[in-house]
N, C-alpha and C positions, 0 to 999 in steps of 0.2 A: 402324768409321768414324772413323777416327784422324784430328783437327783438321778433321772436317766440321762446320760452325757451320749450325742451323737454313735460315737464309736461301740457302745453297749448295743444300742436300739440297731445297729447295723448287723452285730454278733445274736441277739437275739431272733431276729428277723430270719437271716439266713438258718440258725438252728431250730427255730422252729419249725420253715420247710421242710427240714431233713426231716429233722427228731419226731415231729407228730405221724405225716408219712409213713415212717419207714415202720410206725407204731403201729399204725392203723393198718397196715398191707401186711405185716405177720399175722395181727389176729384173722383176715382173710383167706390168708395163704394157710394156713393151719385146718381153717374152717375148712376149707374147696377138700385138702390132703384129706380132712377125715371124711367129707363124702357130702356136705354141705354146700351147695351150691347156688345157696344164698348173695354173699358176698358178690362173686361174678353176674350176676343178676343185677342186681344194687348198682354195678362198677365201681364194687370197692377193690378188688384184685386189679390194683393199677398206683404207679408208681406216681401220678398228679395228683400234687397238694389239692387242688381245689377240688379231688372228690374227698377229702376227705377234714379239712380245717370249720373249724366252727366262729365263728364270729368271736363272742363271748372267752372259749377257750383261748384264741390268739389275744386279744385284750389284754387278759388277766396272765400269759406267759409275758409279756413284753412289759408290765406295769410291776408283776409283782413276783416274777422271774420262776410259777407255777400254772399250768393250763390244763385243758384239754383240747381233744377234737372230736370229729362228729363219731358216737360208737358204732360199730359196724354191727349189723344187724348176722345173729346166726339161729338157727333155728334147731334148739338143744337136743331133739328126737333125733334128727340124723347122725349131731356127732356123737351123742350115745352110742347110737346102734353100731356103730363102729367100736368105739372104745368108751367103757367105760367112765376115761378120766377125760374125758373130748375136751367136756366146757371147760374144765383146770388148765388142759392145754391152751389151746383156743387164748383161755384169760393173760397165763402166764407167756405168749407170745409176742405181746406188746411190750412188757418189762425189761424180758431177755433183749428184745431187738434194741432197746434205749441203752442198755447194757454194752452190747456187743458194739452199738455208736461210740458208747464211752471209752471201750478198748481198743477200739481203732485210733481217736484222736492221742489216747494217750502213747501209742506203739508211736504214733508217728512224731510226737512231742519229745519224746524220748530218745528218736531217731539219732538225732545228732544233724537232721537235715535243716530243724528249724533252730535259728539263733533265739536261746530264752533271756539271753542277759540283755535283750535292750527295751525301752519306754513300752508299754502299752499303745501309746502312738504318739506319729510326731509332730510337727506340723499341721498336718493333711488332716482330714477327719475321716479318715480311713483306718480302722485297726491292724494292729503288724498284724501274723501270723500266729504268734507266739501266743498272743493276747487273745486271738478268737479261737485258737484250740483251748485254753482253758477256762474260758465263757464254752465251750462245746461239749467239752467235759463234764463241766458243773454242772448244766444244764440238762445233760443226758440221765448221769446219776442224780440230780431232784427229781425229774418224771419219773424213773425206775423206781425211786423209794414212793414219793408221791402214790402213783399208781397201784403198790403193794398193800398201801393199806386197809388193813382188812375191812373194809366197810362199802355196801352197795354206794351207788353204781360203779364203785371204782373196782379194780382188777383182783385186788387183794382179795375181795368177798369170796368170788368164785375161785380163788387158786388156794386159800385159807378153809373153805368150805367145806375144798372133798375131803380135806382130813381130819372135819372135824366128826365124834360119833355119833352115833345114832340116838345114845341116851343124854345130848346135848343137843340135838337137832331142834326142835322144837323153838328152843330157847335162845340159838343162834337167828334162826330164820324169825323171831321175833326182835331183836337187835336188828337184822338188814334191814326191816318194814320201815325203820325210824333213821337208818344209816346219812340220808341225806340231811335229817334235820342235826343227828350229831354233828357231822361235818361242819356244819354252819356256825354248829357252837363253838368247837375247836378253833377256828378260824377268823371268826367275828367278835363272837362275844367273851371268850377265855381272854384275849390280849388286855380285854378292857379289866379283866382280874390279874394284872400283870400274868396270867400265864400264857406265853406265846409257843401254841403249839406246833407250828412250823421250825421257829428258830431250836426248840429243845427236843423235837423228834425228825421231822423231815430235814430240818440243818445239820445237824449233830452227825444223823446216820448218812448224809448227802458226804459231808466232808469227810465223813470216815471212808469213803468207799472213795471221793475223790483223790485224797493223800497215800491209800491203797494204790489205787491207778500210779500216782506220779512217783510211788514210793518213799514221800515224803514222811 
């Protein structure tokens, strides 16, 4: 946990509770609405982190301030059979909910309730207020974009998917087959070509959407 300071690993920790959670219980909640009753089964329609944090995902949110959790399992005929765009929704429920996190801390940042003009902390090793709303922020909008990207098994595939056409179909759904090994390259092997695709796409569009939030 290279230059994680106490006060981070505290704001990370508590956000990832929320944030993975609250992630995981929209795509469920989505799932059961379209007629899916998968998730409920599983005991994924429920508001306790440990149904739903993955080992590895908490790891790698708290080290390298991106993760996952465990996917909720949906079974795509039923929410078809209901709608169409089931699994788009379904996907895109996880994003919005990290989203509508990020909105909340920031309405409340904004407030006037919380003092932003002092330390990140002081003394104590305990973070202000100020300081873990905007580790809550930040961290809500990197999972949002994170998650958008279009690539399996991440959320992007399927909400990027339904719109893609039928005379590219073929061609995308060979792209997913390989999705997890791109990933890896983006991630692992690119930095080592100076191109670091976290810092010039998942950072760039995280802080745009965060300085959006604070109005900055």
């Amino acid at each position: 946990m290279l230059n994680l300071s106490v006060p981070l690993l505290i704001c990370r920790v508590i956000t990832l509770l929320i944030a993975f959670t609250f992630h995981e219980f929209s795509h469920a909640q989505v799932a059961v609405w379209l007629g899916d009753d998968t998730p409920r089964r599983d005991g994924r329609l429920s508001l306790n982190p440990l149904r739903h944090l993955d080992p590895w995902g908490c790891l790698l949110l708290l080290t390298a301030g991106f993760g996952f959790a465990k996917p909720v399992r949906v079974n795509p005929y039923a929410v078809t059979r209901k709608n169409k765009a089931g699994m788009m929704l379904v996907a895109a429920a996880g994003p919005c909910a990290n989203l509508l996190l990020a909105i909340l801390g920031a309405v409340i940042l904004r407030s006037g309730l919380i003092r932003t003009n002092t330390p990140p902390f002081g003394l104590s090793w305990m973070p202000r207020p100020a300081y873990f709303l905007s580790q809550f922020i930040w961290t809500n909008c990197s999972l949002m974009v994170f998650n958008l990207i279009p690539l399996s098994p991440l959320d992007g595939e399927k909400v990027v998917g339904y719109f893609i056409p039928d005379s590219f179909r073929n061609t995308w759904n060979q792209i997913q087959a390989q999705g997890m090994k791109i990933l890896m390259l983006c991630f692992f092997v690119l930095p080592y070509l100076r191109i670091n695709f976290m810092d010039q796409f998942v950072g760039n569009l995280s802080m745009a959407l965060y300085r959006m939030l604070l109005g900055g």
